[in-house]
N, C-alpha and C positions, 0 to 999 in steps of 0.2 A: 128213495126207492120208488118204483114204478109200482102201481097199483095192479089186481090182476086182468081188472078188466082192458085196461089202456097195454097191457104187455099181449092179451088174448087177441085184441085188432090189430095189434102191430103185426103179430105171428101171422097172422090170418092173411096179411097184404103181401107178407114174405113168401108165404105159400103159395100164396096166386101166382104171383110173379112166378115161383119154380114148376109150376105145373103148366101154365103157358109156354116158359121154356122148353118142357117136355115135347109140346106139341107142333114144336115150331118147323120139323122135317115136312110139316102138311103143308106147309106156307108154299102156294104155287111150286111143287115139285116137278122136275123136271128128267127127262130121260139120259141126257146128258152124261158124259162120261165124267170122271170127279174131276174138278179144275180150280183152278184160282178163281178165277170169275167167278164162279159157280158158288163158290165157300164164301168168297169176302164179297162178291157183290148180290147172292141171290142170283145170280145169271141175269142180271137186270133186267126184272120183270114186276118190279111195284110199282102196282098203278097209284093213282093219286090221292087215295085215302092213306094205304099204307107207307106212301113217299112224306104225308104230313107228317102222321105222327114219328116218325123214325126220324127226321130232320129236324123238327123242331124237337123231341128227347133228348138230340144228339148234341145241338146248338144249347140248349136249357138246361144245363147242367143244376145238379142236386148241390153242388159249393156257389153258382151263384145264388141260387134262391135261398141259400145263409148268407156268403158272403155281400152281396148289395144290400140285403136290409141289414147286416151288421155295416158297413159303412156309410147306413143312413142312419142308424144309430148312434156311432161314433163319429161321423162329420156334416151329418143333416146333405144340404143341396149336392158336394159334388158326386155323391154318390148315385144320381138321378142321371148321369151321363151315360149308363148303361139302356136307358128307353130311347134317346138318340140314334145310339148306337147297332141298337136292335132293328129302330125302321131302316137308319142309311141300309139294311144289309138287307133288305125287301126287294129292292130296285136292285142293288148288284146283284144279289144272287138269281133275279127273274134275268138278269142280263147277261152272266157271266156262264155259271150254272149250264142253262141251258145251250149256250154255244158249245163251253168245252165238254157236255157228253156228248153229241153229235159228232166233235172230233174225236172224242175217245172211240166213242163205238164203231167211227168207219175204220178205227185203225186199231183197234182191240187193245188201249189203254186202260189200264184198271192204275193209276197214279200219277200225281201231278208229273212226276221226275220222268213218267213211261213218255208222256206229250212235249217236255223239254229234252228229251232225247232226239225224239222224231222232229221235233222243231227246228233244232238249231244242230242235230249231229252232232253233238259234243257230249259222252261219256263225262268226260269231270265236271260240266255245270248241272247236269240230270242228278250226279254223285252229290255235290253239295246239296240242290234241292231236296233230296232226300235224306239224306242224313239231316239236315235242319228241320224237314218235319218230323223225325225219330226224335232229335232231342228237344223241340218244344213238346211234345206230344207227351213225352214219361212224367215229368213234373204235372202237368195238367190230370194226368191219370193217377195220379196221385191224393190230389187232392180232394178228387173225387171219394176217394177214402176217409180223408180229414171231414170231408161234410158228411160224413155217415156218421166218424164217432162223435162230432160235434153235438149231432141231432141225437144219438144213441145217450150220450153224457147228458145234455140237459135233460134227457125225457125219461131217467135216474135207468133205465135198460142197459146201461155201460158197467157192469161191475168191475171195480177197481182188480187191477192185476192181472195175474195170465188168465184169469176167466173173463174178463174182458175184452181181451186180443182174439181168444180162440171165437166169441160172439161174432166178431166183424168176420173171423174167416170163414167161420160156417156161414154167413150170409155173403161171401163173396163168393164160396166156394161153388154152390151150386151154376151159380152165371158160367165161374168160369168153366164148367163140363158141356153145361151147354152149348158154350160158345164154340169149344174144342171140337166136339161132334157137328154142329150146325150153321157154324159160321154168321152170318152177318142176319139170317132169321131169326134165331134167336134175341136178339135185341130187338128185331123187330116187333117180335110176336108181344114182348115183353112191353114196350112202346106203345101199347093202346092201354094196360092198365097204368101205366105213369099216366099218361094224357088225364085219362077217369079220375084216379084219386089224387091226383094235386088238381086236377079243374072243380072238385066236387070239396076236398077239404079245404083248401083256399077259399072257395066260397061261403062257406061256412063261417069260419074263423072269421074274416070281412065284416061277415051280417055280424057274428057277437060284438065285436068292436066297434064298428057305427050302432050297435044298439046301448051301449054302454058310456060312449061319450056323448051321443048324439048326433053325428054328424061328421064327415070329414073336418070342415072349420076348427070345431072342438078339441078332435083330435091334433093338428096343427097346432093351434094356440097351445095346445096342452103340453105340446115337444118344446114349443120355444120357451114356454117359460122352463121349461125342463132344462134346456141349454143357457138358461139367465138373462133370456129379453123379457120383455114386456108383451111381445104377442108373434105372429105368423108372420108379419109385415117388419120384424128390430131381431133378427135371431139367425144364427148360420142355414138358417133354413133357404134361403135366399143367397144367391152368387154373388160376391162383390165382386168390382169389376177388373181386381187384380186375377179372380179365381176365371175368367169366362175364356181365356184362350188356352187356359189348360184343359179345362172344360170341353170346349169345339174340338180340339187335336183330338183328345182322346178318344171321343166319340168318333170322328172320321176314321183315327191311326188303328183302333179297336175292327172295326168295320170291314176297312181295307184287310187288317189281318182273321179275321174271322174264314174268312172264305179259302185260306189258305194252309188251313190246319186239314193234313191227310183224313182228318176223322170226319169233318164236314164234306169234303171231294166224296169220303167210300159211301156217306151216305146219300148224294146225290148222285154218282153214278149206278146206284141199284136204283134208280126211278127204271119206268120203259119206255121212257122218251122225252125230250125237250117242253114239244105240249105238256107234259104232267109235271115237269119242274117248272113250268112258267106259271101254272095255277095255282102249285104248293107254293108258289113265292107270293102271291097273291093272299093268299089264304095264314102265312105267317106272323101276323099281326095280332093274330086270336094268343100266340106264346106273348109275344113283345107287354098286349096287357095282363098276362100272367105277371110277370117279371115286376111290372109297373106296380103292382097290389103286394106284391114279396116288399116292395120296397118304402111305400107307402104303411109296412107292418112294421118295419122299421122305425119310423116315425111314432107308431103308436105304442112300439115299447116305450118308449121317450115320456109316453102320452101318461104309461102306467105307470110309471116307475121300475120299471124291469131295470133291476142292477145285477149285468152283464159282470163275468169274471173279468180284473184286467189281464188285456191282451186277450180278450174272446170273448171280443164282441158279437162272432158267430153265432154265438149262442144266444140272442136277445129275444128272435124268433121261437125258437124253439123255447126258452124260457115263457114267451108271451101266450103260448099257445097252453103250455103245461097250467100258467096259473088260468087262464078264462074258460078251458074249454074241459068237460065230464071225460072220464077215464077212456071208454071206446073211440069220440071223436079224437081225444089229443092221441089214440095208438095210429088210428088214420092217418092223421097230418102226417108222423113219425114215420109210419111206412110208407107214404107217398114220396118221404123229403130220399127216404132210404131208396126206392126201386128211383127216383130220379138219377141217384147216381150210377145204376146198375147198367142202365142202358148206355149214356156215354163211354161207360171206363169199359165197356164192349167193344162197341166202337173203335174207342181210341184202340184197343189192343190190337184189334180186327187190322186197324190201319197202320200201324208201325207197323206187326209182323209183315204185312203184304208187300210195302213200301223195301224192309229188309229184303225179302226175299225176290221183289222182280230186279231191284233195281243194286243191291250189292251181293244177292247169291247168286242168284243167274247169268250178270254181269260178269262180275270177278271171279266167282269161285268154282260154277259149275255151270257153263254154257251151254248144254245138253241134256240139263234135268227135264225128267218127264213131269208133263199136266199134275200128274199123281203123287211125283215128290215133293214138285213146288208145293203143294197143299196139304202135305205131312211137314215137311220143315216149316210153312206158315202156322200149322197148328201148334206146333213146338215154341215156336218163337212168340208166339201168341200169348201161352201160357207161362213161358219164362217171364214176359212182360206185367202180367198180374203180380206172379209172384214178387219181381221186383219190385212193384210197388209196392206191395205189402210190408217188406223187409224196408222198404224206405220210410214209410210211416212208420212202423216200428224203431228203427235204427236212427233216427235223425227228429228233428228239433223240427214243430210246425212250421215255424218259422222260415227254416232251409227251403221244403216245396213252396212255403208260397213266393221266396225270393226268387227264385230258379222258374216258377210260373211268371214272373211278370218281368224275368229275362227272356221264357220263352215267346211272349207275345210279340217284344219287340226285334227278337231273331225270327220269329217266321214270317210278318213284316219284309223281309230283305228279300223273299223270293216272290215277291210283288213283281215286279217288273218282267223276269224272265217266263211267268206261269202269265199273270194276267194284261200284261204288254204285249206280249209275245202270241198273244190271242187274237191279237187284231194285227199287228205289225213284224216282221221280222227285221228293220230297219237297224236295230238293235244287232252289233257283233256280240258273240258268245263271248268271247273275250273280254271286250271291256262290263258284259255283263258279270262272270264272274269277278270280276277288279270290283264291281262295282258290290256286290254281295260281300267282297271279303271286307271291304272299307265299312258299310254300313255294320256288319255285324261287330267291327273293332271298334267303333263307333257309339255305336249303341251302347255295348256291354258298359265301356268304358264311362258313358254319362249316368248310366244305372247305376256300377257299384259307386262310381264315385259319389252321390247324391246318397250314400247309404241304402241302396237297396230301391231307392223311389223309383217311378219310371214317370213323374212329372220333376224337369229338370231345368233350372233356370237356363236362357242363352242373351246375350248380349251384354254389353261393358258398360259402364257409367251408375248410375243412381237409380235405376228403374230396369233388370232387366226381364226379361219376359217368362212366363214358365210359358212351357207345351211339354208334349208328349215325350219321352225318350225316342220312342220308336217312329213318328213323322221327321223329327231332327234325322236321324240315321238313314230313312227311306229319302228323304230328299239330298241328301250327300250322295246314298245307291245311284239315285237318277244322275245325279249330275258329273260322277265319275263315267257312269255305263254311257250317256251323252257324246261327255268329252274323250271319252276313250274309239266309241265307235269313230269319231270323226275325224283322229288319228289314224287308228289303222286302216280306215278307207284311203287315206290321203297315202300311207304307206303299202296299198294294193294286199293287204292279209288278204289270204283266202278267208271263206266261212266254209262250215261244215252242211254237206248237205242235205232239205229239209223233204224228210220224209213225209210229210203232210198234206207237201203238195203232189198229189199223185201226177203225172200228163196226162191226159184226158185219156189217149189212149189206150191207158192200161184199166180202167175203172169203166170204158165204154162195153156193154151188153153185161154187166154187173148186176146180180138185184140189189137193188135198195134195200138197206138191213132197215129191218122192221124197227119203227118208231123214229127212224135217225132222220138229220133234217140234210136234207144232200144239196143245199143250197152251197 
C-alpha cells in the first residue's frame, strides 16, 4: 500500500494537470468561428516553446518510459535501440515536418490522408492511409493506459478490483472533458507540467542511484553480474553480432514510422510555421536523453535487485523508484510517469477522431457537413475513442494491446511511401502505390503473427539467416511492388489522378502568403 504522503504528491501532480487543463481555452484564443483546425490543431498558432513541449509529450510517451527500461531490464542492450531511434527522427522531422505543414497550410490539410488526396486524386489511397493511422493509433492509445496502471500497481495506488478500475477512470476522465471542450490545447497546456516533473523527477531518482552505487560503471557491472557475467564488458549488456542487424532496422524502421503516426502529424501541424518546427526538431534531443536515463534505470534495477513480476517487467522502474526514493519524491515520479501518458492518449484521440471525420465522414458520408458539425462529430468520436480504450484495457489481456501495438508500428510503416515519397516526388502511380501498401501490410502482419507476435523476424534460407525488423522487410517489398507497378502502368498509358498541390501559377498569383507558410 502506498503511504500517505507519496499518495498526497501523486494527487497533487493529478490536480495540476486538471487545473492547467481548465485553463487551456486561454492558450492563444482566437476569434475564429468553431472549426476543425481550430479544435484539433489550435488554429495553428504554437510558437516554438509551446510546439517543444507538446511534440516531444506527444513523441515520449508514459509506456515507453516503462516499457524501454523494462526491456532493459529484461534484455539489457537491445533495448538501447530506442536512443537511435529517437535521434534518426531529429533530422527527419527538421526535414520532413517542416515541408509537409507548408503544404498543409497553403492548402488547409489538417491529416496525412487530407495531402494524399490532394497529391495523387485518389479517394481510395487517402481512405487506406487513414484508416491505417485509425487502427495503428487505438492499440498505442491503449497502452498508454497499461503504463498508468503499471506505474499505479507498482507504487501500491492501484487497489485491487473495481476500485481500482474506477482510479485510472477518474484520472483519465478529467483529460478527457477537457479534451472534448478544447481540443488539441488542452494537451498542450497539460505538456509543460509533464516536461517539469519527469525532467525534475528523473533527475532526482539519477542523482540517488549514481549516489548509491557510485558511479554509472558500478551501476553496469552491477546489472551484469545481475544477468550472470562476470562484468559490463561478458554480459547481454552488449550486442553480439547476430543481435546488430536487428538492432540497425529497428531503429531506422521505428524512425521512418514514428513520423507517420496521425498523433505526431496533429502535433506538428499546430506549430505556426516551418521555422518553429525546424528549431523544435533541433531542440528534441533534450526528450531523446530523457528516454536514454529511463533506460539506463533499467539497468540499475538489475543493479538493485528489483524483482519485477514475471511478465511485467514494466514495473521494474517504478518498483526501483518505490524502494530508493521517500514517500512525496516516489508520488512525483508516479505522477509524472501518469500525466506522461495524459498528453499522448490526447493527442492520439485528437488524431483519429479528425483523421475519421475529414477523411471517411466528409468523404463518404456527409459531403456538405458544416465547419461546426465536423467538430461536434470529431468531439464524439474523440471520446468514443478514450472510451474504447478503456474497455479494451479492461476487457482484454495486456498482452493483446501490446501485440496489436507492435502490428500497428509495422502497418503504419506502409504509408511511408505515399505520405513521405510523395512529398518530394509524385513519380510514384497511385495505383501501384496502393498494390504496394496492400502487399506490405499482408506482409508484415503475416511475418509478425507468424514469429508469435515478435516484430524481429528471421529472413533468408541456409544455416545463418538474418533477423531485422518486421516492418523494413514489409516497407521494402511496399517499395518495390509501388516501383514495379508504377513502371507498368506507365508502359500501359493508366491515367493518374489529378494533383491538387500543384496549383498553376495562375491561380495563387496576387495571393497573400499565409502567414508562417514557406511558399517556396
Amino acid at each position: 500500500m502506498a503511504d500517505g504522503a507519496m499518495t498526497a504528491t501523486f494527487l497533487a501532480v493529478i490536480g495540476g494537470a486538471s487545473l492547467l487543463a481548465v485553463t487551456a481555452r486561454r492558450l492563444r484564443p482566437s476569434g475564429r468561428l468553431p472549426s476543425l483546425e481550430g479544435w484539433a490543431l489550435a488554429d495553428r498558432s504554437l510558437g516554438a516553446g509551446w510546439t517543444w513541449l507538446l511534440l516531444g509529450g506527444t513523441i515520449y510517451t508514459a509506456y515507453t518510459f516503462t516499457a524501454v527500461p523494462g526491456l532493459a531490464y529484461g534484455n539489457g542492450a537491445p533495448a538501447f535501440f530506442a536512443v537511435p531511434y529517437t535521434v534518426i527522427v531529429c533530422p527527419l522531422a527538421f526535414v520532413l515536418l517542416s515541408r509537409l505543414w507548408s503544404v498543409a497550410r497553403r492548402h488547409g490539410y489538417i491529416t496525412a490522408a487530407d495531402f494524399v488526396r490532394g497529391r495523387y486524386g485518389s479517394p481510395s489511397l487517402a481512405l487506406v492511409v487513414a484508416l491505417t493511422g485509425i487502427l495503428a493509433t487505438m492499440p498505442y492509445l491503449a497502452l498508454q493506459l497499461l503504463g498508468i496502471r503499471a506505474v499505479l500497481t507498482a507504487g501500491g495506488l492501484y487497489p485491487s478490483g473495481a476500485t481500482g478500475d474506477l482510479v485510472m477512470v477518474a484520472v483519465f476522465a478529467g483529460l478527457a472533458v477537457a479534451t472534448y471542450r478544447h481540443g488539441l490545447r488542452a494537451p498542450t497546456v497539460i505538456s509543460a507540467l509533464k516536461a517539469v516533473a519527469v525532467f525534475v523527477s528523473l533527475t532526482a531518482v539519477c542523482w540517488l542511484v549514481l549516489r548509491r552505487f557510485g558511479g554509472f560503471g558500478a551501476v553496469f557491472d552491477g546489472a551484469a553480474r545481475a544477468l550472470g557475467g562476470t562484468d559490463a564488458a561478458h554480459s547481454p549488456l552488449l550486442l553480439t553480432p547476430e543481435q546488430q542487424p536487428a538492432y540497425a532496422t529497428l531503429a531506422l524502421g521505428s524512425a521512418l514510422a514514428l513520423l507517420m503516426y496521425p498523433h505526431v502529424l496533429t502535433a506538428g501541424f499546430a506549430a505556426d510555421g516551418p521555422r518553429t518546427l525546424r528549431k523544435v526538431s533541433a531542440g528534441l534531443p533534450a526528450w531523446t536523453a530523457l528516454l536514454a536515463l529511463f533506460g539506463f534505470l533499467g539497468i540499475a534495477a538489475l543493479a538493485a535487485g528489483v524483482r519485477a513480476p514475471e511478465g511485467g517487467a514494466e514495473a521494474a522502474v517504478p518498483m526501483l523508484v518505490d524502494r530508493l526514493m521517500p514517500g512525496p519524491l516516489a508520488g512525483l515520479v508516479f505522477g509524472a510517469i501518469v500525466v506522461g501518458a495524459l498528453v499522448p492518449a490526447a493527442v492520439m484521440s485528437i488524431a483519429a477522431a479528425t483523421s475519421f471525420v475529414r477523411n471517411v465522414y466528409v468523404e463518404y458520408v456527409h459531403p456538405t457537413a458544416t465547419p461546426k458539425r465536423q467538430v461536434r462529430v470529431a468531439k464524439a468520436v474523440s471520446l468514443t475513442a478514450k472510451v474504447g480504450a478503456v474497455a479494451f484495457v479492461f476487457g482484454l489481456r495486456d498482452q493483446d494491446a501490446i501485440n496489436l501495438q507492435l502490428l500497428g508500428g509495422v502497418w503504419i510503416l506502409q504509408i511511408f511511401p505515399a505520405v513521405a515519397v510523395g512529398l518530394y516526388t509524385r513519380w510514384l502511380h497511385p495505383r501501384a502505390l496502393l498494390a504496394g501498401w496492400a502487399a506490405g501490410m499482408a506482409a508484415g502482419t503475416c511475418l509478425v503473427v507468424r514469429e508469435g507476435f515478435s516484430s524481429i523476424v528471421p529472413l533468408g534460407t541456409g544455416t545463418g539467416p538474418v533477423e531485422i525488423y518486421a516492418g523494413v522487410a514489409a516497407l521494402l517489398l511496399n517499395l518495390t511492388v509501388a516501383v514495379a507497378g508504377t513502371v507498368a502502368l506507365a508502359r500501359l498509358g493508366v491515367p493518374r489522378g489529378a494533383d491538387a498541390t500543384d496549383l498553376p501559377s495562375r491561380l495563387t498569383a496576387g495571393r497573400r502568403p499565409e502567414t508562417g507558410a514557406n511558399n517556396t
